[in-house]
N, C-alpha and C positions, 0 to 999 in steps of 0.2 A: 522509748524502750521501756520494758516491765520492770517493775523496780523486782527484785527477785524475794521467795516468800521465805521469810523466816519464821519456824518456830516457835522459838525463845520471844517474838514481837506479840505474841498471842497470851491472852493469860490462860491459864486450864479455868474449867467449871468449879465450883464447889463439890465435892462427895455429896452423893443423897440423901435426904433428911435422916434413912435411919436404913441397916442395912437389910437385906432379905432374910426373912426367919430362917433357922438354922430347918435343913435339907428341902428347902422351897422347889430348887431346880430338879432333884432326886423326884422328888413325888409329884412334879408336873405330867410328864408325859403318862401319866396312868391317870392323873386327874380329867385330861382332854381327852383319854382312850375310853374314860366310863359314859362323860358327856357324848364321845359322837358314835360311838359302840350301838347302843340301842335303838336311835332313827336308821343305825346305814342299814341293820337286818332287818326292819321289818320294811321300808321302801325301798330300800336297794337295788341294781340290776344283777348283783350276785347271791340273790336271796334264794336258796334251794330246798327244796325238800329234805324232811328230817331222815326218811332211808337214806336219801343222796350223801349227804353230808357223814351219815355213819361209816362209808362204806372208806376205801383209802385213798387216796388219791392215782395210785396205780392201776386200782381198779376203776374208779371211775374214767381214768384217763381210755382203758382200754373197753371200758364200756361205749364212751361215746366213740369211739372209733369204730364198732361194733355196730351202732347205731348208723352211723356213717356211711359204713359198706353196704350194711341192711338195705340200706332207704339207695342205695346206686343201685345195687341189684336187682329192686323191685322195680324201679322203672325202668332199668334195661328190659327185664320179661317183660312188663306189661304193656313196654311200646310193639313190642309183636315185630313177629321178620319183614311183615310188605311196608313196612311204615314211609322210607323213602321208596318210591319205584324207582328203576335207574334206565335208562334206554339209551341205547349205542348209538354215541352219535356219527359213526360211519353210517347206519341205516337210517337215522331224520336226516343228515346232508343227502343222503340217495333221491330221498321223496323230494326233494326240492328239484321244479323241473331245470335243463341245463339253463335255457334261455334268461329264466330269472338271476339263476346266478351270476350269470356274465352281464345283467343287466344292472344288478346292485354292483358290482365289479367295477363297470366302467362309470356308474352314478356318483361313487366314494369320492368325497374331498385330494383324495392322493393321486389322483389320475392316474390313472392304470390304464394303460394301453393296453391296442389290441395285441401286440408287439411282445410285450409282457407276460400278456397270458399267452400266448405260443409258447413263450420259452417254459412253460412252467412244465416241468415231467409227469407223464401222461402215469392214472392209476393204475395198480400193477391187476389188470383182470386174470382172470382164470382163463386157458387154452380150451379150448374143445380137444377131446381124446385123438379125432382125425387127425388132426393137425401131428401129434406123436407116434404116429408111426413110421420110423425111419430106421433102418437097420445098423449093426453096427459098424458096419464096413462103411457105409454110407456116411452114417458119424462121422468118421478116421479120415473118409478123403475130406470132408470138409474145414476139419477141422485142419488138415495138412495143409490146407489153401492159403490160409491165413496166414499174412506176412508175420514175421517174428523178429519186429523190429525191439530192438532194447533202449527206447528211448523213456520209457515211463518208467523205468527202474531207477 
């Protein structure tokens, strides 16, 4: 078991040979501010120009913001409108012939059956106009034909 630590078992130091000159600690931190003051401005990474520095910090604040925008805005104009092209990929899927498609389809790690691609819902194409001419009488019995079961409600 730890023998437990007393205090009182310790003796204190001696006081130091002689005490700190009267206001030592007062006029430290200006003594170490003259020493490192004059390497940090002329090497420094915050070393700025003598207009810069005169101006306020408000201003300078809202000048490089100034700067900031400046330099977005010029290269938004100078990338120019065609910069990306974009092309629709409903019309590059078109140019692919069908057979490849169904060829990379059934090649895929996931096996996709033929089965598969049956079920999938056919794309919604455009009618030929022929096709639209049906009167509206015409409509009305067709549409009377249809059962009117209320089981999807």
């Amino acid at each position: 078991m730890k023998t437990p630590f007393r205090l009182d078992d310790h003796p204190r130091r001696p006081q130091p040979l002689a005490p700190p000159p009267d206001g030592y600690f007062d006029k430290l931190p200006m003594r170490v501010m003259q020493r490192v003051e004059p390497h940090a401005m002329a090497s420094g990474p915050l070393a700025v120009p003598g207009w810069l520095a005169a101006l306020s910090a408000p201003l300078r604040t809202a000048l490089a913001s100034t700067v900031v925008l400046g330099s977005f805005a010029a290269s938004f104009l100078l990338s120019g409108p065609g910069a990306v092209p974009t092309t629709p990929a409903a019309g590059t899927l078109a140019s692919v012939p069908r057979t490849e498609l169904v060829e990379y389809l059934l090649a895929n790690e996931q096996r996709i059956t033929l089965t598969d691609l049956a079920e999938l819902p056919a794309t919604a194409q455009a009618l030929p106009e022929s096709y639209l001419q049906a009167s509206s009488a015409e409509l009305q019995d067709v549409l009377d034909a249809q059962p009117t079961d209320e089981t999807y409600l």
